[in-house]
N, C-alpha and C positions, 0 to 999 in steps of 0.2 A: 490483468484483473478483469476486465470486459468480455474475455475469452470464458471466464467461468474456470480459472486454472489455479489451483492453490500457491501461493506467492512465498518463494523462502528470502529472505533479504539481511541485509547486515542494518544493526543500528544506527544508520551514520543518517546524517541529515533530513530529508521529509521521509523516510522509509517509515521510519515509528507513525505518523501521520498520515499515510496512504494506507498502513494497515493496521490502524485504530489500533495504536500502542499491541500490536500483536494477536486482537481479535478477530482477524481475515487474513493472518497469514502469520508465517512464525517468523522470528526477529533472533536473529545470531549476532554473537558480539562481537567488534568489529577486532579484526584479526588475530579472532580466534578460529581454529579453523576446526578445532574438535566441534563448539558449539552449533556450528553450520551443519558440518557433516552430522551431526542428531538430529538438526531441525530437517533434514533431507531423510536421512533415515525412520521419521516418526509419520514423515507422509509415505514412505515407503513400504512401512509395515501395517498401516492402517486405511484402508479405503473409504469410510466412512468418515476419518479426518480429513483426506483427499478430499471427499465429496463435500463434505461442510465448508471447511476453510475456501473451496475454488467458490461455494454457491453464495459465503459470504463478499468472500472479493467483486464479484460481479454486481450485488448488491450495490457495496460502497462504490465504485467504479460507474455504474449505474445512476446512481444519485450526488456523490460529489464531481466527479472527475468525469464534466460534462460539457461539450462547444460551448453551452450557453453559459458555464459556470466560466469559463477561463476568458470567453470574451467578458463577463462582469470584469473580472479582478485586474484585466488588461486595460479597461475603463477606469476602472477606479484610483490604478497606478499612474495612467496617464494625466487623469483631471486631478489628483492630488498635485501633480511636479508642475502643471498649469496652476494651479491654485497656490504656488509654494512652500509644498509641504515636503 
């Protein structure tokens, strides 16, 4: 995502959440494999969805999935399990 690359993923655990329920990137169903091969195919036929979907990814990638963001949450895990939570 930081690369500026449009992102094809399956729905399975934080992938819906990395790319904003499918707004930065397309989301195929999980073993399904016709779904994938479309979401692969729609960026393949379309250079303009290429271009959007990679210059959103960068975006989000840009502003959530950041050193400062993942040392927060690292922090916050740790002083919760200190705090016993």
């Amino acid at each position: 995502m930081h690369a500026g690359l449009p992102c094809v993923a399956t729905d399975v655990g934080g992938n819906a959440f990395a790319l904003e329920g499918g707004a930065c990137g397309k989301l195929a169903q999980p073993g399904d494999s016709d779904s994938f091969e479309k979401a692969l195919e729609d960026l393949i036929v379309s250079p303009a969805s290429r271009d959007e979907y990679g210059s959103l990814a960068k975006a989000r990638a840009s502003s959530v999935f950041t050193p400062e963001a993942y040392v927060e949450k690292v922090q916050e895990l740790w002083l919760g399990k200190l705090r016993g939570r």
